[in-house]
N, C-alpha and C positions, 0 to 999 in steps of 0.2 A: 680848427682844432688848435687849442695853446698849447704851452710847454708842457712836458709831463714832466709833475714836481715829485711822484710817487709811482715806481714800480715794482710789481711785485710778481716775480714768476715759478712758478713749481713751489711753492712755500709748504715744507713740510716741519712739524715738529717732533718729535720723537721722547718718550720719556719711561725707560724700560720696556720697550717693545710697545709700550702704547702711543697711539697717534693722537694728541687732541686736536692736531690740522693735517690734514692731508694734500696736498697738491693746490694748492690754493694760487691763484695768477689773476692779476686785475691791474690798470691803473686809473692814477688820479688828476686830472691836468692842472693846471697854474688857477690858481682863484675859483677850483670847486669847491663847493660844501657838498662831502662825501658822508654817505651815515653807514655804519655798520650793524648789520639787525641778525638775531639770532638769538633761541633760547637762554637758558640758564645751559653751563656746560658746553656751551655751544663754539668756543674757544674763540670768543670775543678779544678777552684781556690778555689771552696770549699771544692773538693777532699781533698786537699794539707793541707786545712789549717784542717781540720776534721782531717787529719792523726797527725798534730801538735798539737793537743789538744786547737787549737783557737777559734773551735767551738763545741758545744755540739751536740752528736751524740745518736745514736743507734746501736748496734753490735760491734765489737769488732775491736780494731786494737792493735797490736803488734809488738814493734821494739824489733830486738837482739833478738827476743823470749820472752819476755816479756810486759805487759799491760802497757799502757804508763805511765800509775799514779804513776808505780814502778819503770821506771826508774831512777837509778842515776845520781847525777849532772855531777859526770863524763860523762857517759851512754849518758844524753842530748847535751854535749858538743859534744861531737861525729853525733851530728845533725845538720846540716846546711842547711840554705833554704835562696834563691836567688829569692827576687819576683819581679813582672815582673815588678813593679815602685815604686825606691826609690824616693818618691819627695822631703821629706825633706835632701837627702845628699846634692844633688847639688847645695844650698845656704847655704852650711857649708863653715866655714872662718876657715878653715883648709888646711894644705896639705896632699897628701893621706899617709904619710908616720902617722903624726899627728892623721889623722884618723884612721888607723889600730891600734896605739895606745891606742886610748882612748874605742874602742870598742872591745877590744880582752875582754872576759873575762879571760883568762888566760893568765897572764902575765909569768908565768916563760920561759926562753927562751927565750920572745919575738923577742929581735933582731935577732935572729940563723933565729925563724920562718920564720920571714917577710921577710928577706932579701931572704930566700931559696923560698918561694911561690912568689915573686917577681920575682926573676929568671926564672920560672916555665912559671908564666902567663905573662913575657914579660912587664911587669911594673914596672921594674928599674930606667926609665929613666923618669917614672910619676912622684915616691919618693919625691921630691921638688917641684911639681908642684902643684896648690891650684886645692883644686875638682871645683870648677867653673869653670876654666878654662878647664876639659875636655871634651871632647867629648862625643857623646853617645857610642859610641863602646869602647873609653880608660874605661868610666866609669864602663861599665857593668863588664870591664876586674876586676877591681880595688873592684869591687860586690864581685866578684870570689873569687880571692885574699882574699881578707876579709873571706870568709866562708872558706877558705882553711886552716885558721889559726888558728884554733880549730884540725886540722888532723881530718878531719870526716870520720867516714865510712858510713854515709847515706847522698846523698846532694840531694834535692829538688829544682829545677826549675821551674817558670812561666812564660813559657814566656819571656826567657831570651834578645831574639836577639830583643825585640821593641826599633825601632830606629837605629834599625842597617843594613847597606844593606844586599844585596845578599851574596856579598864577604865576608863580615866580617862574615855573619851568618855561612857560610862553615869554616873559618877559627876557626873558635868558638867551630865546632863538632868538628875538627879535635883536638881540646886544649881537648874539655872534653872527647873524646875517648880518650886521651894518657892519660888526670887523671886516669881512669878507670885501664888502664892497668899498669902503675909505679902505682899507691899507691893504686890499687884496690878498688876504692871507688865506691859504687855502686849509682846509677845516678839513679834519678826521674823523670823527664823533660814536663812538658805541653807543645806541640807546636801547630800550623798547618800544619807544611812545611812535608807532607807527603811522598813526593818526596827523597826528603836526609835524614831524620832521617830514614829511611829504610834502608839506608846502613851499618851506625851500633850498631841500636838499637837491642838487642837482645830479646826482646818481649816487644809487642803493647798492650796497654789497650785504646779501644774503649769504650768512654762511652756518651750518650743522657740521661742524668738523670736515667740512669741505667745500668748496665753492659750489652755491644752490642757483645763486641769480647774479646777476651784476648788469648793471644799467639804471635807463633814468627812468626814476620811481615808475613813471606812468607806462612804462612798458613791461616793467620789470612784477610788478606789484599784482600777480594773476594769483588765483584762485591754487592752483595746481603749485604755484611756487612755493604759495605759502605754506600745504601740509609737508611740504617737503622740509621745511625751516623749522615751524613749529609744530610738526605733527595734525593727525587726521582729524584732531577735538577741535583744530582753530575754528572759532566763528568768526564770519565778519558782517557788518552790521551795514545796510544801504544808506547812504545818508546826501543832503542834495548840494550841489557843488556851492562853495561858499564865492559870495559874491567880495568882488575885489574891495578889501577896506571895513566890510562886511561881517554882522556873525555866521556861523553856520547850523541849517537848522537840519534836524534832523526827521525822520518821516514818523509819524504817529505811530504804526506799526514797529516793534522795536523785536521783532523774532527774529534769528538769524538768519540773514538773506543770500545765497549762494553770489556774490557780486561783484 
């Protein structure tokens, strides 16, 4: 068992007598890629922003091992979060190089940084280009990039791939599994795409405005978990274990299979 970089215990939210989290308690240890899975309303994005100190809570959360009131500015810089719409970048009258600039808060090194997470996330050849003019998927990269540029060891996701296809979404895991593994940074990640973030998330937090499941996907990922998550209509579909390197095929029968 490694370090636990992420704790989180009794996590309640409150907002006029309403609960969008209730008693929520999990951790994360040093170099997991953790995913967060839950409907719409499911109090996903309040998770995230609760563990950021954005909103006022109940019970306790702790990064590094300590309460978050106490961590250092260091300590915070070490915290990156990716949420699932920038709206104000993409009518900045900047270029992304521009932009990494003005919003690093640590400039020392700057150039060494950017130029090296540039390389990393494939966005060299953005450098000169105005954030308007990218795309949703250059953007999102350019997101990345940006929160890379602090060297985190905790990064937060919401919902990254909105607006991005299929393709890029897979291309996307495959960039934040290799962060994981070169700079061991341990991953946060809200999705829905239940299907792929299985391959290599190393434990699932299910949540419906309360803690449903928690553990590693393959134990976690039952039948019975899931109407709890997403209610009694979820189907889910047989499909045959993908072989390593491999695509994955799926069975001719395509009816929903209790499995």
């Amino acid at each position: 068992m490694g370090k636990t970089i992420l704790e989180v215990k009794n996590l309640t939210v409150s907002f006029n007598g309403f609960k969008p989290l209730h008693d929520i308690s999990f951790e994360v240890q040093e170099g997991q890629f953790a995913v967060v899975l839950g409907p719409n309303g499911a109090g996903k994005t309040t998770l995230l922003k609760a563990i950021l100190g954005l909103l006022p809570y109940e019970g306790s959360v702790k990064i590094f091992g300590k309460d978050t009131e106490l961590l250092t500015k260091d300590e915070r810089l070490r915290i990156s979060y990716v949420p699932q719409r920038f709206e104000g970048v993409k009518n900045l009258p900047l270029t992304v190089y521009e932009f990494f600039e003005i919003s690093s808060e640590d400039k020392g090194n700057l150039k060494d940084r950017i130029n090296e997470f540039a390389s990393v996330g494939d966005v060299e050849r953005l450098l000169s280009k105005k954030i308007s003019e990218l795309s949703g998927g250059e953007l999102q990269r350019v997101l990345i990039v940006r929160a890379l540029l602090s060297k985190p060891k905790l990064m937060l996701f919401d919902e990254p791939f909105s607006g991005v296809d299929k393709i890029g979404e897979r291309a996307f895991y495959e960039f934040l599994n290799y962060l994981k593994e070169i700079y061991n940074v341990t991953i946060v990640l809200v999705s829905h795409d239940v299907y792929n973030i299985t391959k290599i998330a190393d434990v699932a937090i299910c949540i419906n405005r309360k803690l449903i499941c928690f553990g590693p996907p393959e134990s976690v990922f039952l039948e019975e978990n899931f109407e709890l998550v997403f209610g009694k209509d979820v189907s889910t579909y047989k499909h045959k274990i993908c072989k390593e390197g491999g695509p994955c095929e799926f069975y001719k029968e395509d009816e929903p299979d209790n499995h």
